[in-house]
Steps between C-alpha positions, in 0.01 A plus 500: 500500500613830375649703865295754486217271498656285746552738736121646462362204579714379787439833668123446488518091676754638689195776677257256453730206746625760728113643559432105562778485742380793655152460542476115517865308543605717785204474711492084470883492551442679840230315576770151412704632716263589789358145495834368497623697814152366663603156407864478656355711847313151486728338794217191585557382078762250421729579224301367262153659612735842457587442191165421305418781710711708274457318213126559511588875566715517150187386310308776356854681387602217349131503327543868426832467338419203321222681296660797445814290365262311309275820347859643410616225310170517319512818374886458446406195285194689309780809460759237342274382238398856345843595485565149369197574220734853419773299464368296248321761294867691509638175367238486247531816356900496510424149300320680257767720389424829745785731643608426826369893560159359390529210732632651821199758515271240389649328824464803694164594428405113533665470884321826614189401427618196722555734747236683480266226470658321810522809695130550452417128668736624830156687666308176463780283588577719823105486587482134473823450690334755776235280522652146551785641731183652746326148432770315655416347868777674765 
């Protein structure tokens, strides 16, 4: 992907995780981490009882990162194949005996409407992540 494109677009997942960390990650991790404390103040619990204790505690992060790992990689994976699709229509026209002037805006033009196209779906991703991460049992 062309830099300038690049960077456009790792700027906007960039707000849109560090809003989600804000908002949602940050809350649940001190929540973890509250639980956890609870759990080891535990002196009656064996080792073992301690430990699930914990392990319980770690769940819903572990949840919560999981599916925003998982809705990344998606939309990583739908990014990939547009610019994939430019790629080939570059090759194409190359093929066909076009200047490689004619084929790198081709490519350019082709990739920002990737962009643009993906940055548009980062609202409805966000609200959908929003809404599992606040579904998820603490």
């Amino acid at each position: 992907m062309a830099d300038a494109h690049h960077r456009r677009m790792q700027a906007v997942v960039e707000d849109m995780v560090q809003s989600l960390e804000r908002d949602h990650i940050r809350k649940m991790q001190g929540r973890m981490f509250r639980c956890s404390a609870d759990c080891c103040d535990r002196s009656t619990d064996s080792m073992a009882e301690v430990h699930r204790c914990i392990e319980r505690c770690h769940t819903p992060l572990a949840k919560a990162q999981g599916l925003v790992t998982s809705e990344l990689e998606k939309f990583q994976d739908r990014l990939t194949r547009c610019t994939m699709h430019c790629n080939d229509k570059a090759k194409d026209l190359f093929d066909s005996g076009a200047k490689e002037p004619a084929v790198r805006s081709l490519m350019d033009r082709c990739v920002g409407s990737c962009v643009d196209d993906h940055i548009n779906l980062i609202p409805s991703m966000t609200r959908r992540l929003k809404e599992n991460l606040n579904s998820i049992e603490q």
